[in-house]
Backbone as a printed PyTorch tensor [residue, N CA C, xyz], in Angstrom:
tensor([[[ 34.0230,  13.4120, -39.5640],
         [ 34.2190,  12.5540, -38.4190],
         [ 35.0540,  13.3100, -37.3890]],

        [[ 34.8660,  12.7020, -36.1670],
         [ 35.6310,  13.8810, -35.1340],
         [ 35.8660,  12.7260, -34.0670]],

        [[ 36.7430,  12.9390, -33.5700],
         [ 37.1990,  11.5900, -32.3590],
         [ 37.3040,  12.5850, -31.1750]],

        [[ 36.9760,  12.5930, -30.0190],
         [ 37.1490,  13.4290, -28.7060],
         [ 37.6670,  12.5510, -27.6390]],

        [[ 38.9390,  13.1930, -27.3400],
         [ 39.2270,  11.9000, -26.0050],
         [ 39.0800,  12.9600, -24.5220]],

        [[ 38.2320,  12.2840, -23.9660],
         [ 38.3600,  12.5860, -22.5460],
         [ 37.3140,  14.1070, -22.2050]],

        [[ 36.7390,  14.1550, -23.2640],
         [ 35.7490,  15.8200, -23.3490],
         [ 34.9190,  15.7740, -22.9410]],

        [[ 34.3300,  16.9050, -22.3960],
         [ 32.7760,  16.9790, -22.1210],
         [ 32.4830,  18.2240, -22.7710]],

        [[ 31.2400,  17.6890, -22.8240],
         [ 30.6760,  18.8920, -24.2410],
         [ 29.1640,  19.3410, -23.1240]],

        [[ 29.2440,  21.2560, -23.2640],
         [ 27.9350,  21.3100, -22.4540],
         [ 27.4640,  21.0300, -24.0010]],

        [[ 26.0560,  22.0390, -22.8810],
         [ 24.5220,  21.9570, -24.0630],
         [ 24.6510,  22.5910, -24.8940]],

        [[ 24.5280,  22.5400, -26.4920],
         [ 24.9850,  22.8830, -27.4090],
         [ 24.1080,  22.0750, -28.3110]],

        [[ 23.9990,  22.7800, -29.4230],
         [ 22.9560,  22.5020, -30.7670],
         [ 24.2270,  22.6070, -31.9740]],

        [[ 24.6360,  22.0120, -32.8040],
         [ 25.0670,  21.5440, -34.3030],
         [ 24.8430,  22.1010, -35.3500]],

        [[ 24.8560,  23.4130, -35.1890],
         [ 23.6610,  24.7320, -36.0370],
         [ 24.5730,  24.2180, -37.1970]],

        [[ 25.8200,  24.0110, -37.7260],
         [ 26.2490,  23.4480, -38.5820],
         [ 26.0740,  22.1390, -39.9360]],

        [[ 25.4230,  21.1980, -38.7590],
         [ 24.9940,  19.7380, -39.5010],
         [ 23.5580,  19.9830, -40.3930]],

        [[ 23.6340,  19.2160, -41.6420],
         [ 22.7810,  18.9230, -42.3240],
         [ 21.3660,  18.4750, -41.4770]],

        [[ 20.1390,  19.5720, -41.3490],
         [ 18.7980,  19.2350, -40.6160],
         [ 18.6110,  18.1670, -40.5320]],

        [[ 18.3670,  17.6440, -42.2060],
         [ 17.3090,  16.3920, -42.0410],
         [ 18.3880,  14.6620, -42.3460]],

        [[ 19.4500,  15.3420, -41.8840],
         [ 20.5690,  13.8900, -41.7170],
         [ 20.7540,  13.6930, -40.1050]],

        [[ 21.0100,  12.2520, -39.6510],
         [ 21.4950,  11.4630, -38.0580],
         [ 23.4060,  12.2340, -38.4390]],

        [[ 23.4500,  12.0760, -36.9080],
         [ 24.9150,  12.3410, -36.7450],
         [ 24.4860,  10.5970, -35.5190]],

        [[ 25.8010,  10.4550, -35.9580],
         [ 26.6610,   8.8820, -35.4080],
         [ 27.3360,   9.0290, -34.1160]],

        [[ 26.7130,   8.5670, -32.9740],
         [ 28.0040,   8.3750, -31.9540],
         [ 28.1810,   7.0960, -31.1260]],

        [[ 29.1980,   6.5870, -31.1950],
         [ 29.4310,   5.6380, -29.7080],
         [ 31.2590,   6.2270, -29.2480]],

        [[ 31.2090,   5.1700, -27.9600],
         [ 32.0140,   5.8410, -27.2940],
         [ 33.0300,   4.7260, -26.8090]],

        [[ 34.4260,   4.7460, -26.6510],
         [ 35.0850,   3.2980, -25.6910],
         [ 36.0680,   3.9360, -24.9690]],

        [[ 36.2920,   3.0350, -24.3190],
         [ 37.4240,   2.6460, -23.4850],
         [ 36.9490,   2.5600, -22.2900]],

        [[ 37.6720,   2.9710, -21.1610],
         [ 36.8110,   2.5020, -19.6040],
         [ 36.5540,   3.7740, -18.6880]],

        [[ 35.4300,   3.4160, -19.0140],
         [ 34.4920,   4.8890, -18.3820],
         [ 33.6610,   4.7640, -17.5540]],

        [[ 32.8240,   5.2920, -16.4260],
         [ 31.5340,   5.5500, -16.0480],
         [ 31.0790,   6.5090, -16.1310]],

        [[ 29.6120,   6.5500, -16.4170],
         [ 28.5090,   8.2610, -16.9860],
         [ 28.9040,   7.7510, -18.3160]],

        [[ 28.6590,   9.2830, -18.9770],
         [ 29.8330,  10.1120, -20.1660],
         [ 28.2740,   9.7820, -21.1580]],

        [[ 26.9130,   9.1650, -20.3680],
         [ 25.7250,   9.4420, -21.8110],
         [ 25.8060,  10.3400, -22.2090]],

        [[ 24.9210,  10.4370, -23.6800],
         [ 24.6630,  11.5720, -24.3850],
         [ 23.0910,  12.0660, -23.8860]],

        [[ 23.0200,  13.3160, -23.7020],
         [ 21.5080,  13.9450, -22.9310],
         [ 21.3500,  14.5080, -24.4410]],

        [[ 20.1230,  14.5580, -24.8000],
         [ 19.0810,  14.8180, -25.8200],
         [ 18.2400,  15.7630, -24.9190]],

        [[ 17.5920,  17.3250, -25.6010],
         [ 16.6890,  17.7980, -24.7330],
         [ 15.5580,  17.4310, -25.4030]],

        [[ 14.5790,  17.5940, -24.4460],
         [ 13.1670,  17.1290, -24.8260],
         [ 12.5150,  18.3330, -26.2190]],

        [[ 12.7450,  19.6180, -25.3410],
         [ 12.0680,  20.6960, -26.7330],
         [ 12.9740,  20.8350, -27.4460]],

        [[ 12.8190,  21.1600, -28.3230],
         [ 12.6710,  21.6290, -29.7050],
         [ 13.8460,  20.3110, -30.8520]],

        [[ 12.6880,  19.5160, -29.9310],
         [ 13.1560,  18.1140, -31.3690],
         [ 12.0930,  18.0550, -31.7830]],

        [[ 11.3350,  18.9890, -31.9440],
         [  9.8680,  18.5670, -32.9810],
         [ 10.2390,  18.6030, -34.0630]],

        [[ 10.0940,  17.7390, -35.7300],
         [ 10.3770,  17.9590, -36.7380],
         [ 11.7130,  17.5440, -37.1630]],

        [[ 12.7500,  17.1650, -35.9100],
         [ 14.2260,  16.1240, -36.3010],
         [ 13.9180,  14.8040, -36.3300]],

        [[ 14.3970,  14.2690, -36.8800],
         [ 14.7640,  12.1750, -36.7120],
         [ 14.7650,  12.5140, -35.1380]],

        [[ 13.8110,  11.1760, -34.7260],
         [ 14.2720,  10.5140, -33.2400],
         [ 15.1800,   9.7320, -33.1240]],

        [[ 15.8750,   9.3120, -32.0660],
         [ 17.3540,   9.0270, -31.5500],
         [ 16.8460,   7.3890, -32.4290]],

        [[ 18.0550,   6.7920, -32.7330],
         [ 17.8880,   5.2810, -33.4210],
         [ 19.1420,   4.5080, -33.0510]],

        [[ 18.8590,   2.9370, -32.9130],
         [ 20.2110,   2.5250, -32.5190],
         [ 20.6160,   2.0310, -33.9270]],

        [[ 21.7730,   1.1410, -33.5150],
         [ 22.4140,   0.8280, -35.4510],
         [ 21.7160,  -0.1070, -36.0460]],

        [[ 20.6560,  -0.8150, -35.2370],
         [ 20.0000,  -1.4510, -36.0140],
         [ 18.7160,  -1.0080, -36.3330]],

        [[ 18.4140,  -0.1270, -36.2830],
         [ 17.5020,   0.9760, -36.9710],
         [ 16.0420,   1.1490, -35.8010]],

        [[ 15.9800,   0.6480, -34.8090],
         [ 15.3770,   0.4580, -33.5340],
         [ 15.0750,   2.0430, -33.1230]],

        [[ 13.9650,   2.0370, -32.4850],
         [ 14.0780,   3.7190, -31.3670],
         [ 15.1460,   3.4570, -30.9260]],

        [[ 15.6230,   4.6590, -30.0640],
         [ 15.8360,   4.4830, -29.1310],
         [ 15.4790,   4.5060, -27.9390]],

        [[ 15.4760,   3.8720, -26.8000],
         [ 14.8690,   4.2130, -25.4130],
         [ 16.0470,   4.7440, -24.3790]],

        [[ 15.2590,   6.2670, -24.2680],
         [ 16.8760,   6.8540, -23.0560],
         [ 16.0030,   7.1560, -21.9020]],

        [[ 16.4930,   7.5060, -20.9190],
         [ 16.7860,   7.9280, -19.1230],
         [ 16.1480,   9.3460, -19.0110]],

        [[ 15.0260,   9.1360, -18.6580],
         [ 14.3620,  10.5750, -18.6350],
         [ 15.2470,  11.3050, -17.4170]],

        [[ 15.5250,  12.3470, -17.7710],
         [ 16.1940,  13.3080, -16.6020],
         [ 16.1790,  14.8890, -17.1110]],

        [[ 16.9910,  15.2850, -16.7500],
         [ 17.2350,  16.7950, -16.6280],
         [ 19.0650,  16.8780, -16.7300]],

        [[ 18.9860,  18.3240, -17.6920],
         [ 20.6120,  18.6070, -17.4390],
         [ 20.5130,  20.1230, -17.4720]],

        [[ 21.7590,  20.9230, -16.6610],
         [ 22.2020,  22.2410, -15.8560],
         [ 22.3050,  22.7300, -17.1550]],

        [[ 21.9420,  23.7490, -17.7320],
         [ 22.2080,  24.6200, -18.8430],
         [ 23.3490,  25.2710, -17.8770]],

        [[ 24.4040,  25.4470, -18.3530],
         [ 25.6020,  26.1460, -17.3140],
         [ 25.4770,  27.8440, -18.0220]],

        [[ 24.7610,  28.3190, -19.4790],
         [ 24.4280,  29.3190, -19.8700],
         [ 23.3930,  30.2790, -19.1020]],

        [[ 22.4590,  29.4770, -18.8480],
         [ 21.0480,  30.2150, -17.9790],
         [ 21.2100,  29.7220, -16.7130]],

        [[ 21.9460,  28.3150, -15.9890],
         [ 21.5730,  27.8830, -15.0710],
         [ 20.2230,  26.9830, -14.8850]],

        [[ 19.4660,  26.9980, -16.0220],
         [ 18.3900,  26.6550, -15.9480],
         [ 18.3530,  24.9610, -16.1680]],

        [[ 17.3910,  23.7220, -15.2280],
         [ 17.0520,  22.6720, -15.5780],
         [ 16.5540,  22.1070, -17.2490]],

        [[ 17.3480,  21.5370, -17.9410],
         [ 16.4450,  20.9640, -19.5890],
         [ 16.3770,  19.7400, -19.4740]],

        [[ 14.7750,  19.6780, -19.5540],
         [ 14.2840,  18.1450, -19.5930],
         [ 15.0400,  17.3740, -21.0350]],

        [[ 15.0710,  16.1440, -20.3990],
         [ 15.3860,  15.6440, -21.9480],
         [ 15.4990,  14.3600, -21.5720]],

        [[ 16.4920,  13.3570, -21.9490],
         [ 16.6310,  11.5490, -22.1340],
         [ 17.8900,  11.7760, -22.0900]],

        [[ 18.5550,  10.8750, -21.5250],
         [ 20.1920,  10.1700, -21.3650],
         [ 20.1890,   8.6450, -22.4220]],

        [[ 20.8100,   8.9230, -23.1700],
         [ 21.2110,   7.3450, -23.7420],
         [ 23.0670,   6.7660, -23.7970]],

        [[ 22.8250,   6.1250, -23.5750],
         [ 24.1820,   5.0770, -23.5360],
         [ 24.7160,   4.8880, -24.8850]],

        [[ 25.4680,   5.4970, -25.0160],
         [ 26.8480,   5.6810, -26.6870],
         [ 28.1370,   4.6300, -26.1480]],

        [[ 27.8190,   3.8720, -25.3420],
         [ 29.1000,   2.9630, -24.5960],
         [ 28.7080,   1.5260, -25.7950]],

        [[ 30.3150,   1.4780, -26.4230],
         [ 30.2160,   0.9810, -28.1570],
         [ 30.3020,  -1.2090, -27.4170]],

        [[ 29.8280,  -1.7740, -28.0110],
         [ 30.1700,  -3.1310, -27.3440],
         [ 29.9020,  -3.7390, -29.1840]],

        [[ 30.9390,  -4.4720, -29.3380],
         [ 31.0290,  -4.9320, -30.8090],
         [ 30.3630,  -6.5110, -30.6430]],

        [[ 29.5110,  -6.7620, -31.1140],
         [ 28.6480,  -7.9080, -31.6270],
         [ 28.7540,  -8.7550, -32.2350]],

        [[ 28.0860, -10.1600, -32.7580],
         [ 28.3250, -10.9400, -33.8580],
         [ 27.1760,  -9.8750, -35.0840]],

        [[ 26.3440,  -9.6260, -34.4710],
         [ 25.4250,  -8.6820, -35.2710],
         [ 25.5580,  -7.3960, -35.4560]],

        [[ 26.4330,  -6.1810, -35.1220],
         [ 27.2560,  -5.2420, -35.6690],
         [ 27.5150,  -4.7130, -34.0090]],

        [[ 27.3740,  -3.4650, -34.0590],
         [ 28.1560,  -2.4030, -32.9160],
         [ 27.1210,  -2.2090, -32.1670]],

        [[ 26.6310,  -2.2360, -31.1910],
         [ 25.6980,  -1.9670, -30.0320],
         [ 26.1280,  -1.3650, -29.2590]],

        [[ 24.9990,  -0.2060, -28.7720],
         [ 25.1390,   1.2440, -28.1640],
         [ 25.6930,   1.7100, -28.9670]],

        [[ 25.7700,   1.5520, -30.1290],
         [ 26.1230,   3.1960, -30.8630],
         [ 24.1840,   3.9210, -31.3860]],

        [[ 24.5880,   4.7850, -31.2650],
         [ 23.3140,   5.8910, -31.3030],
         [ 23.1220,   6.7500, -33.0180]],

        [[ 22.1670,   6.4650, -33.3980],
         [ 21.7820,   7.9650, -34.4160],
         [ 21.0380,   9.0130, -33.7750]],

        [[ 21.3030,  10.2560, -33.8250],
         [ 20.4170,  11.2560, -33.5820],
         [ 21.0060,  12.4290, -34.2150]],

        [[ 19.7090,  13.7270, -33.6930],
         [ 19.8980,  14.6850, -34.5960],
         [ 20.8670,  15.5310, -34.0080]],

        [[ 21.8950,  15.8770, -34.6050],
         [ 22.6000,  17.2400, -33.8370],
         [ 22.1870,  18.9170, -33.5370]],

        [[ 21.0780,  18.8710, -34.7970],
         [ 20.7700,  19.8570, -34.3990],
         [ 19.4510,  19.8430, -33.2720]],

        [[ 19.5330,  19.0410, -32.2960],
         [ 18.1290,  19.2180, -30.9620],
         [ 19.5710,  19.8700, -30.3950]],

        [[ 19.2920,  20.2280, -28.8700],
         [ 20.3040,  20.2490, -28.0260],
         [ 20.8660,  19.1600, -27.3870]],

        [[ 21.7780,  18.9810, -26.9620],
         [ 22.4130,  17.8780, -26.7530],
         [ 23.5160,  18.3480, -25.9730]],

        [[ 24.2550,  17.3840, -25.0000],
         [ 25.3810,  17.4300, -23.7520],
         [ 25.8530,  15.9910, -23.5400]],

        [[ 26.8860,  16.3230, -23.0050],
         [ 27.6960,  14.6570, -22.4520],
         [ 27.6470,  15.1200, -20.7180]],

        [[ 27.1530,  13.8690, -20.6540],
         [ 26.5560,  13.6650, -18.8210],
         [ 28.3720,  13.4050, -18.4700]],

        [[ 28.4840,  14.2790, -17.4110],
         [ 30.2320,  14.0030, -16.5410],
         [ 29.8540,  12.6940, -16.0580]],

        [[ 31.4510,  12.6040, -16.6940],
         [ 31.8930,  10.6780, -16.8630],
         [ 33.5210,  10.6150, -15.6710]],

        [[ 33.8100,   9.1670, -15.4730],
         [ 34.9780,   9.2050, -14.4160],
         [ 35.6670,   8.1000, -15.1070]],

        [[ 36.7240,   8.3860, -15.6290],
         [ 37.9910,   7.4180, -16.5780],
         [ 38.1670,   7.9100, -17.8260]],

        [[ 38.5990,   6.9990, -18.7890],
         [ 39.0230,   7.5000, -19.9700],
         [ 37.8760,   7.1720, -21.2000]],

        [[ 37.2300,   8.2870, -21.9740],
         [ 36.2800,   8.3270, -22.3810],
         [ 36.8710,   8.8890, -24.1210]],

        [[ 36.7010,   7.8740, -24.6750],
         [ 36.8510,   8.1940, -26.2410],
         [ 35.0980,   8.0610, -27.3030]],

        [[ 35.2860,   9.3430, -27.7420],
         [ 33.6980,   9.3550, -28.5040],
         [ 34.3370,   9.8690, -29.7620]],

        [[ 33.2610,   8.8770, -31.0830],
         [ 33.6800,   8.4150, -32.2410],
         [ 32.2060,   9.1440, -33.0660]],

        [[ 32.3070,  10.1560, -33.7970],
         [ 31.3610,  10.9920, -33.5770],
         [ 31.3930,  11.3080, -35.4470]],

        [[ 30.1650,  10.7430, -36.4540],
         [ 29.7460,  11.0340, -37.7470],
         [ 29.2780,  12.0120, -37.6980]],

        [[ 28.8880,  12.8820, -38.7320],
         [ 27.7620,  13.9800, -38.7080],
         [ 28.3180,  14.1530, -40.2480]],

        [[ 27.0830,  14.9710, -40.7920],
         [ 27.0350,  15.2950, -42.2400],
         [ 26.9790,  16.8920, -42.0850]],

        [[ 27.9250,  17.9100, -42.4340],
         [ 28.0220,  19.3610, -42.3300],
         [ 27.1500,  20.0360, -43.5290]],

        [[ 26.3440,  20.9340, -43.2450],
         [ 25.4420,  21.3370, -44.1550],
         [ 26.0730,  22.0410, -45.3480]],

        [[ 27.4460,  22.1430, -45.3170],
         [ 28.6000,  22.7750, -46.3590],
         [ 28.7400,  21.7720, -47.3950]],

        [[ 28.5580,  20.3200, -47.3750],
         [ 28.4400,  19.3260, -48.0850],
         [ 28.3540,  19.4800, -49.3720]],

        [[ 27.6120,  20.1370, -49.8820],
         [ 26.6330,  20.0600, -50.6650],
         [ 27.2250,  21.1420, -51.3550]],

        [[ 28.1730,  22.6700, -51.0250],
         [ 28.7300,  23.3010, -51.6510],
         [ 30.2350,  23.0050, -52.3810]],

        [[ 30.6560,  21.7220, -52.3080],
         [ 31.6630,  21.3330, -52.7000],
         [ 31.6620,  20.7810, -53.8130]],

        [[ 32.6540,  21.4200, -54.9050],
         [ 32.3770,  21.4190, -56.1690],
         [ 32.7250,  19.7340, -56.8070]],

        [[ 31.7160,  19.1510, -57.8980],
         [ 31.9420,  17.9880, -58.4200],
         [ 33.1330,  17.7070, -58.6520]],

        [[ 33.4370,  16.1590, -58.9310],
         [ 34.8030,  16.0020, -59.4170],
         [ 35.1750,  16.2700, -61.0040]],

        [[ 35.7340,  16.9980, -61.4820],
         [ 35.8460,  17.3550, -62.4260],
         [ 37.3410,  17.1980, -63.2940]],

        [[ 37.6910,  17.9380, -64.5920],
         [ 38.6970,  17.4870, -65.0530],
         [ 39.5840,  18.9450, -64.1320]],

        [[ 40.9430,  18.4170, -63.3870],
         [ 42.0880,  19.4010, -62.6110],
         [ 41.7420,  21.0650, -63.2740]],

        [[ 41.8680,  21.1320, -64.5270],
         [ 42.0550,  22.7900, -65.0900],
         [ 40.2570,  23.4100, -64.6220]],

        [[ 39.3720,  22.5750, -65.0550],
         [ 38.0080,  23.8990, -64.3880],
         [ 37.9760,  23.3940, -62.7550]],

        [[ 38.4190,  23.1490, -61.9420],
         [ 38.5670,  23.2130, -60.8920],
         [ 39.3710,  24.2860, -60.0990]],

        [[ 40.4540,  24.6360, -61.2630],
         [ 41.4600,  25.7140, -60.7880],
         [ 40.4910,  26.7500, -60.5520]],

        [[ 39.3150,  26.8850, -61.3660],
         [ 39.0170,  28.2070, -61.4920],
         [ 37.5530,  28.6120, -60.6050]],

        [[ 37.3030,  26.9860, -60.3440],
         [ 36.1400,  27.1380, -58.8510],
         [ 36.6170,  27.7910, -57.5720]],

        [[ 36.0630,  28.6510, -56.6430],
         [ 36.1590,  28.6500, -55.4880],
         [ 35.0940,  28.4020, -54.6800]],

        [[ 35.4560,  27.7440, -53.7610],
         [ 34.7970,  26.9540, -52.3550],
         [ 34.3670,  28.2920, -51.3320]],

        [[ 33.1720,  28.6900, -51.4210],
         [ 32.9250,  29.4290, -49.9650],
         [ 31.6400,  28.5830, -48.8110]],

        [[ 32.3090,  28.6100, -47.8390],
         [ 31.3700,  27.8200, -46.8300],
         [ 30.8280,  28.9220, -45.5860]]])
């Protein structure tokens, strides 16, 4: 889990997170902007974006500035702005971390509440009895 107050994240891919797992985001406090941009290529073969109630999602076709190349990336804007429900959390988002992905510049105070499953997961040794644990080591 990772909490970010007030960040903007360029375009950037999650080369880290588990492929075929959603990473979790919504966002609070009082903001304007601050969506999450999804690029259009190379989400062939990830989960599509989902809300918490297991729904598509539907985002904001646009474009965002690769500030690396300069270059336009098509993609969708969706709204991670968290509003708590009688029926759970609305606008919070699943999607994949590893597509590319950016936070659209926002104006106020912007807190994002951010799951993801790290593909290191899975190298972390069972729970076991304290003494054969001494003698595991963890490389990630």
């Amino acid at each position: 889990m990772t909490v970010n107050y007030s960040f903007l994240t360029a375009l950037h891919v999650d080369a880290g997170n588990q492929p075929d797992m959603y990473s979790l985001a919504f966002c609070l406090a009082d903001y304007e902007g601050g969506r999450l941009f999804i690029a259009a290529d190379g989400a062939d073969g990830y989960p599509s974006p989902r809300r918490s109630d297991g729904s598509l999602a539907v985002g904001e076709p646009g474009s965002f500035q690769d500030a690396k190349s300069g270059k336009a990336v098509k993609g969708n804007y969706y709204c991670t702005k968290a509003k708590i429900q009688d029926e759970g959390l609305a606008g919070a988002l699943f999607f994949s971390g590893r597509v590319q992905h950016a936070t659209e510049a926002f104006k106020g105070e912007r807190i994002c509440v951010l799951w993801y499953t790290h593909s290191g997961v899975y190298k972390i040794p069972r729970l076991e009895a304290p003494a054969k644990l001494q003698d595991q080591r963890l490389e990630l």
